[in-house]
C-alpha positions in Angstrom: 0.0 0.0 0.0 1.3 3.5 -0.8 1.5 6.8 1.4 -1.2 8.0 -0.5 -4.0 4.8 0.5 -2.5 5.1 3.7 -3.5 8.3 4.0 -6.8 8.0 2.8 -7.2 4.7 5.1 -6.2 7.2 8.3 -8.4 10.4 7.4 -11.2 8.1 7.0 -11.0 6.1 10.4 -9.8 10.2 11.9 -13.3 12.3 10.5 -15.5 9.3 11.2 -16.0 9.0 8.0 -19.7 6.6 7.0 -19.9 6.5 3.1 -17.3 6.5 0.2 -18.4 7.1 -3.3 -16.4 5.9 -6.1 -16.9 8.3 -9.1 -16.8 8.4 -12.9 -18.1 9.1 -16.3 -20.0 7.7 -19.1 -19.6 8.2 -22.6 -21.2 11.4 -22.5 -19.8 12.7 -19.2 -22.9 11.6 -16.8 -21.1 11.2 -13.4 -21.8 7.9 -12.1 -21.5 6.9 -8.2 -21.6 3.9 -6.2 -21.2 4.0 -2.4 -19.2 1.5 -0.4 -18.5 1.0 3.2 -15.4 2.4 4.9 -14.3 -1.1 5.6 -14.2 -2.0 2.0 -11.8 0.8 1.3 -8.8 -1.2 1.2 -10.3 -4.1 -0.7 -11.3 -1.0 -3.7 -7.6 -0.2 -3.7 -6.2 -3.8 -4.1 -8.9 -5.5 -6.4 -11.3 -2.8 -7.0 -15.0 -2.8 -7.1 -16.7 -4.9 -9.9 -19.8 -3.5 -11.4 -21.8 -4.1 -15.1 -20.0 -2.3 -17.3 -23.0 -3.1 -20.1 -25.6 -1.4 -17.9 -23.8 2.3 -18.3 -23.8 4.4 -21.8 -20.9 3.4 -23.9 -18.8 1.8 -21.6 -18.8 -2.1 -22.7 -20.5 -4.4 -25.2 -22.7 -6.9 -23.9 -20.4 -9.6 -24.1 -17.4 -8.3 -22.2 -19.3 -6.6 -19.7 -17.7 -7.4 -16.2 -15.6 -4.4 -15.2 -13.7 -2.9 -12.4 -13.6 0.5 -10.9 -9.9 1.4 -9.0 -10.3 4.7 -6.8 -7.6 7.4 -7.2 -6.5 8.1 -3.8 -4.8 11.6 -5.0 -8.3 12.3 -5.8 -10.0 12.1 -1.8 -11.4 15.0 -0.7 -14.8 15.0 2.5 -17.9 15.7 0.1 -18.6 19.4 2.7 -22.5 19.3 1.8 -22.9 16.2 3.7 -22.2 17.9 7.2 -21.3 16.2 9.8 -24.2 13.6 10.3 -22.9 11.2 8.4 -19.0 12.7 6.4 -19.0 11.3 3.2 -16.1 11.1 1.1 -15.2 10.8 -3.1 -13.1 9.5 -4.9 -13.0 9.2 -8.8 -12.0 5.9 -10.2 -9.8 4.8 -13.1 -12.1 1.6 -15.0 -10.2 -1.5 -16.0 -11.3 -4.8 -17.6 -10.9 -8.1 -15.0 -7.4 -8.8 -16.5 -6.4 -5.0 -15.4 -6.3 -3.6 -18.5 -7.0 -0.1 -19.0 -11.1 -0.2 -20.2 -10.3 1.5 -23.7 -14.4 2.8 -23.4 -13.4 4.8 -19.9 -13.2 8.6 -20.6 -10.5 9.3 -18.2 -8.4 6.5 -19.5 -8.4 8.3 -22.8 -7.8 11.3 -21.6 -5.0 9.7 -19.9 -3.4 8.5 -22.7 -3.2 11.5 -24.7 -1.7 13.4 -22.0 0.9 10.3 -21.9 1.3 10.9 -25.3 2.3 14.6 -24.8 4.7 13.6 -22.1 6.4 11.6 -24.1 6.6 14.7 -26.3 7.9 16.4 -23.3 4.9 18.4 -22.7 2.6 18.6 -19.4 -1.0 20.3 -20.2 -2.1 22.8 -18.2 -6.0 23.8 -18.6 -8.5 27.0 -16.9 -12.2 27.0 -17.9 -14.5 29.5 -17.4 -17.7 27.6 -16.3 -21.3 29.7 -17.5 -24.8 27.7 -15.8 -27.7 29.5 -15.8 -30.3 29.3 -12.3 -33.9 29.0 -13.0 -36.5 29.3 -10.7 -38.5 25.4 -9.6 -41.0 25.0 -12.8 -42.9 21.8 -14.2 -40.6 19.7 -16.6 -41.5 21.8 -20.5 -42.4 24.7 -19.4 -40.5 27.6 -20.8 -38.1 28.4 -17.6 -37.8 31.3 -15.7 -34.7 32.5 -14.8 -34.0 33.8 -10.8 -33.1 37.4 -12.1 -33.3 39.5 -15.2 -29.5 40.9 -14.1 -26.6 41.2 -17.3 -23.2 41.0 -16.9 -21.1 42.1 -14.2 -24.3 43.3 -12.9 -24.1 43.7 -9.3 -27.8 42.5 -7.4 -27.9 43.6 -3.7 -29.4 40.5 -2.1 -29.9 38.6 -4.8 -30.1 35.2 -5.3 -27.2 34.5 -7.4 -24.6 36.3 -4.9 -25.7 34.3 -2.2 -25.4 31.0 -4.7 -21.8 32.1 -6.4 -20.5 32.5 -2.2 -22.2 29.6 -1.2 -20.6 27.4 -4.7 -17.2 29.0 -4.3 -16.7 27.9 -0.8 -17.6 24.6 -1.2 -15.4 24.5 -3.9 -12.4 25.5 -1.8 -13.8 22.7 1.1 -13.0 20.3 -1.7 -9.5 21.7 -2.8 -10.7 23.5 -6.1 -9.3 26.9 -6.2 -11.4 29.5 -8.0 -10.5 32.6 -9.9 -12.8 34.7 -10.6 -17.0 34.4 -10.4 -19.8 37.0 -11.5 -23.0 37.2 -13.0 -22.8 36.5 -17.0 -24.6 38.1 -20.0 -28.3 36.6 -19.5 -30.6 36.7 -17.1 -29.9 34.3 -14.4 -26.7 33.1 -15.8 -23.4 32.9 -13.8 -19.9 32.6 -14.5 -17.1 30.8 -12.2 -14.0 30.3 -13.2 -11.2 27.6 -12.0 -8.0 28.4 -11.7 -5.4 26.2 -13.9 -4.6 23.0 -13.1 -3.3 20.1 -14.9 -5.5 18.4 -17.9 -6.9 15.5 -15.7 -6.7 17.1 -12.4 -8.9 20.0 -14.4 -11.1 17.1 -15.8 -12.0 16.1 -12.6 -12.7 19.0 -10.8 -15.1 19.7 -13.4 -17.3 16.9 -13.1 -16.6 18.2 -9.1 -17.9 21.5 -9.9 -20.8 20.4 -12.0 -21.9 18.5 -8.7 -21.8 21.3 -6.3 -24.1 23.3 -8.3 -26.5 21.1 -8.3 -26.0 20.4 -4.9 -26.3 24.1 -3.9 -29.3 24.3 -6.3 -31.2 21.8 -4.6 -30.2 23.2 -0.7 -31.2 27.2 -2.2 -34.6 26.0 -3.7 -33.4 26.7 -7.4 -32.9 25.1 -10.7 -29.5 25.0 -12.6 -28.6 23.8 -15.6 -25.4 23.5 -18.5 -27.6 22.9 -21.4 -26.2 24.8 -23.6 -29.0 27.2 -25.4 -32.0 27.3 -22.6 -33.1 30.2 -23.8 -34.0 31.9 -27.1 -32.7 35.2 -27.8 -30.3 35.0 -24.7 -26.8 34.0 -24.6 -25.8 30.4 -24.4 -23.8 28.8 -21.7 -19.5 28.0 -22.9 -16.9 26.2 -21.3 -14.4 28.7 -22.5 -10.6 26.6 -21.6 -7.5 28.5 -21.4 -4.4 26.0 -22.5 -0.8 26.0 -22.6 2.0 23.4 -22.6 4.5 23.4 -20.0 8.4 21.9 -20.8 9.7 21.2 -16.9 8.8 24.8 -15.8 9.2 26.6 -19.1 5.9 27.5 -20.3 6.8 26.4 -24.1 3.8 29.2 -25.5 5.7 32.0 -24.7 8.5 33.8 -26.7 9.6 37.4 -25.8 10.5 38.1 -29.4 7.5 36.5 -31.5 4.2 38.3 -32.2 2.1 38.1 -29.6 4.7 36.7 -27.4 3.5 33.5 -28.9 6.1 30.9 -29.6 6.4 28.7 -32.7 5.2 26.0 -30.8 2.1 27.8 -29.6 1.2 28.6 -32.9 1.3 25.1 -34.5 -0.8 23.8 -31.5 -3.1 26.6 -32.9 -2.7 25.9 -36.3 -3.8 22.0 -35.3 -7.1 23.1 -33.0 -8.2 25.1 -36.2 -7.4 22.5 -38.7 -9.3 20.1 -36.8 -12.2 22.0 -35.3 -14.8 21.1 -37.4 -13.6 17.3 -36.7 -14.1 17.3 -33.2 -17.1 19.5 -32.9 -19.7 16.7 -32.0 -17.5 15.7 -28.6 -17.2 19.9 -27.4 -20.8 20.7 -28.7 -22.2 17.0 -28.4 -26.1 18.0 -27.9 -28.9 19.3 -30.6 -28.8 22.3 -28.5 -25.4 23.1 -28.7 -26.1 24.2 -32.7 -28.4 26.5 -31.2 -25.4 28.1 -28.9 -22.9 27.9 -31.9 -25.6 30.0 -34.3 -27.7 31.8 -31.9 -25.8 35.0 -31.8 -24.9 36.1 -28.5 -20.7 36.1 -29.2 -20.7 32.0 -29.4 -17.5 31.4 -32.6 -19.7 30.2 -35.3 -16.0 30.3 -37.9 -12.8 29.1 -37.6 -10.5 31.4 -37.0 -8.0 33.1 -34.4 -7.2 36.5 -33.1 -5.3 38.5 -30.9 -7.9 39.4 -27.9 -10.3 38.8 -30.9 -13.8 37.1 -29.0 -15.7 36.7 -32.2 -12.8 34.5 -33.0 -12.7 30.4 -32.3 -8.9 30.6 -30.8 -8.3 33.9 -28.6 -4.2 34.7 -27.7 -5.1 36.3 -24.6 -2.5 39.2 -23.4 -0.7 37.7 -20.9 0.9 40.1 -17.6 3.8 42.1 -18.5 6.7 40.1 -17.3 5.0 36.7 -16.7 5.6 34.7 -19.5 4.2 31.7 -17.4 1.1 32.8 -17.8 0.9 32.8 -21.9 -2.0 30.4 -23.2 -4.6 30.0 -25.7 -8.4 29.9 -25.4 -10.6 28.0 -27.0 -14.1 29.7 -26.9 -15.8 26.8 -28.9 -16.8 24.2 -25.5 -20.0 24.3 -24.4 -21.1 23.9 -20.6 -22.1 20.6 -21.2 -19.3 18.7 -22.7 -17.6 15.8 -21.0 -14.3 17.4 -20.0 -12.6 14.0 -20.7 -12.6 13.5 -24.2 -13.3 17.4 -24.8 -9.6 17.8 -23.7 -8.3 15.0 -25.3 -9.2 16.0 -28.4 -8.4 19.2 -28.4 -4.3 18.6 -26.8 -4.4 15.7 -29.7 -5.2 18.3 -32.3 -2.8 20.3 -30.7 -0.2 17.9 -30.3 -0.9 17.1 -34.5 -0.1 20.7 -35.3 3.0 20.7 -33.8 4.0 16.7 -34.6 3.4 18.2 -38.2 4.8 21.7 -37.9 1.4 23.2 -39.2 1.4 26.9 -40.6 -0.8 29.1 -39.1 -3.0 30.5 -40.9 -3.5 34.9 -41.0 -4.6 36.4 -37.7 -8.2 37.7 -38.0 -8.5 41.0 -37.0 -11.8 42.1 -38.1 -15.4 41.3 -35.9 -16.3 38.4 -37.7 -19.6 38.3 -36.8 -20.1 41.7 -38.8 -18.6 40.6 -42.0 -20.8 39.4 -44.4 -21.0 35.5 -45.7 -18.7 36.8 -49.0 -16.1 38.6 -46.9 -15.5 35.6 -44.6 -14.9 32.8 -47.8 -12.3 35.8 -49.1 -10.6 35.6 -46.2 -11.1 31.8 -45.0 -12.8 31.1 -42.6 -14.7 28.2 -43.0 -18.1 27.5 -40.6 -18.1 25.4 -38.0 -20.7 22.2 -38.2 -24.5 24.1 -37.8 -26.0 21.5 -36.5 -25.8 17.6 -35.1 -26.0 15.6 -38.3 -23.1 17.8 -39.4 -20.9 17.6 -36.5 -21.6 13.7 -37.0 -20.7 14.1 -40.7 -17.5 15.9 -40.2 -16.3 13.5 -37.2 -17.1 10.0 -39.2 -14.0 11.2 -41.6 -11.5 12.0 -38.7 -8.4 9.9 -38.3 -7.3 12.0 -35.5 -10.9 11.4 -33.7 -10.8 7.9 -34.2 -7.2 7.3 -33.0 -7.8 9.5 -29.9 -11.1 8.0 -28.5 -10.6 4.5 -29.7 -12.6 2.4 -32.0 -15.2 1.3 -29.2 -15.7 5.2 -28.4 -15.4 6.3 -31.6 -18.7 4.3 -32.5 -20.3 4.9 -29.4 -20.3 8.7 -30.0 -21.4 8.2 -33.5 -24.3 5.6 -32.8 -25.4 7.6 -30.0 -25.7 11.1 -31.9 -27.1 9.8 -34.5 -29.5 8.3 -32.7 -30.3 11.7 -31.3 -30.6 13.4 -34.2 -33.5 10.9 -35.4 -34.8 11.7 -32.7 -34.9 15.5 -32.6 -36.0 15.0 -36.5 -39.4 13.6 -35.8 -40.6 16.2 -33.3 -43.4 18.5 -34.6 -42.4 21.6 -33.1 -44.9 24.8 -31.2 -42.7 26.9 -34.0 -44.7 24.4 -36.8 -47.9 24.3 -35.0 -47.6 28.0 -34.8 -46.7 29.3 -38.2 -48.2 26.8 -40.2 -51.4 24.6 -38.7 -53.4 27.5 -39.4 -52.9 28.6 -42.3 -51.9 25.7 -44.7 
């Protein structure tokens, strides 16, 4: 047993702990839990904990369904909005097959490999999203929601409900060892921003899924409703997962040189080069709903065309100004996640196509430095910038072509994402709409 078990194995016995819940992902990013006794704590670590693999989205096909989750014991941290009744404490887990192989379907494992993959490049990934939810007051399942306030961005609301919900969310956050940055109310009513502060890719990964959890959990203890889907409401901004990146070389941050433009080095401009080459390609695992499209093309600043810019936010890939003198803190941000991606494979595809620009030296392409939103549809073919995917079925076209897609989930979740958008999409295509009923039942 290492330090790290041990340590878990004292804290537990120390805060009295009751429950342990092992955690982790489906295909799509659902957080699944199971609880176990303290007592079987030690078993978890040595053998793990078998469960049906079959029974969860994605994960295994029928026939090789027995698999095992191992808990992460860097990962333990007291769940704080249990109290002190009865201390619970998380974990996430790392899924393998009976014969301890890595479960090729387990998002974290493949988020895991790329990031070995950059190692062995000589690169650590360092990510910082910026986290948009909107709060809704309690309503009946379809009905158009109402949001807790009509405030805008930066808008300061004495009393109101989403200060109380940002302090309550932040501190909880810190309870669990997630530091936070910044947090404020966003452009549309009742939407809130909170950003994380950087951390490595799967350390960032996790503490997303984290986050996403306490503010529900908060939600449910202040009598509101909130909510990542990514367009809930029409004519009102959608809700991003805007991730600032940058590779690190030992403690050289390998984005920033003094001398280039932008301070942005030649490898931070092939790892752009590779997220615009490929953006259209992995659009269905950043924007992976029907909705999404409707966040991508609704207006409202979402990047609806590839492209990137100096401090340009109509453009796909922002260089951020970094602080005078702090090279360390050069990056790029990619303003085409929405809230409601799984984190997982969203950064694995993204460092891969990273990783591809600079495997393959890519040239970056010219810096747009218009609005791109206010050009019209001939100005932006003249200058190149192609449209990203404007709906499901052609996020699913684009990524059934993709080498890089296919070689960074896997075969198994390769054709799990596929099936299971495409399955969506027939879905969404046989609804009859109230738009329909409205503008055509009466007079056709």
């Amino acid at each position: 047993m290492d330090k790290q078990q041990d340590f878990v194995l004292r804290t537990i016995e120390e805060r009295g702990v009751k429950f342990v819940r092992l955690w982790f992902t489906d295909v799509v990013g659902t957080l699944k839990s199971v609880a176990i006794a303290p007592a079987e704590v030690e078993g978890a670590f040595s053998e793990g904990i078998g469960f049906d693999g079959s029974a969860i989205e994605g994960l295994t096909r029928i026939h090789e369904s027995d698999l095992l989750a191992h808990p992460d014991p860097t990962t333990f941290q007291l769940l704080p909005w249990r109290g002190d009744v009865d201390p619970t404490a998380r974990m996430f887990c790392d899924l393998t097959t009976p014969d301890g192989q890595p479960a090729v379907s387990d998002p974290r494992n493949v988020l895991k490999r790329t990031l070995s993959k950059a190692a062995d490049a000589g690169f650590t990934f360092y990510t910082h999203p910026e986290m948009e939810f909107y709060l809704f007051k309690p309503g009946k399942r379809g009905e158009v929601p109402v949001p807790v306030d009509s405030a805008g961005y930066f808008d300061n609301v004495p009393g109101g409900t989403a200060h109380d919900f940002r302090r309550r969310a932040v501190r909880m956050l810190e309870d669990l060892g997630i530091s936070v940055e910044y947090s404020h109310h966003e452009g549309g009513p009742g939407q809130n921003e909170i950003d994380l502060r950087y951390a490595d890719g799967l350390t960032m990964a996790d503490n997303i899924m984290t986050f996403r959890t306490v503010v529900k959990e908060v939600a449910i203890e202040q009598g509101v409703h909130a909510t990542f889907m990514p367009k809930p409401l029409a004519g009102e901004p959608g809700s991003g997962m805007h991730t600032h990146m940058s590779l690190f070389e030992g403690d050289t941050n390998a984005f920033y040189d003094e001398t280039a433009p932008h301070q942005l080095s030649q490898t931070g401009r092939h790892f752009v080069a590779g997220l615009l080459r490929h953006s259209d390609e992995i659009s269905l695992v950043l924007n992976q709903f029907v909705n999404s499209y409707k966040r991508v093309w609704g207006g409202d600043e979402a990047p609806s065309y590839i492209a990137w810019g100096h401090n340009n936010r109509s453009a796909l890939i922002r260089v951020p100004m970094h602080k005078p003198g702090k090279g360390q803190s050069a990056r790029v941000e990619h303003r085409g996640v929405d809230s409601a991606a799984n984190p997982y494979l969203s950064y694995a595809l993204m460092l891969a196509a990273g990783l591809k620009g600079i495997e393959d030296e890519y040239e970056l392409p010219p810096e747009a430095e218009d609005n791109i939103w206010a050009l019209s549809s001939a100005e932006r073919r003249a200058l190149g910038y192609r449209p990203l995917p404007s709906s499901l079925d052609h996020a699913i076209a684009r990524m059934e072509e993709s080498e890089l897609v296919a070689e960074t989930l896997g075969e198994q979740v390769f054709s799990y994402v596929l099936a299971n958008k495409r399955r969506e999409f027939e879905e969404y295509r046989e609804q009859v709409t109230s738009l329909e009923l409205k503008t055509t039942f009466d007079i056709i």
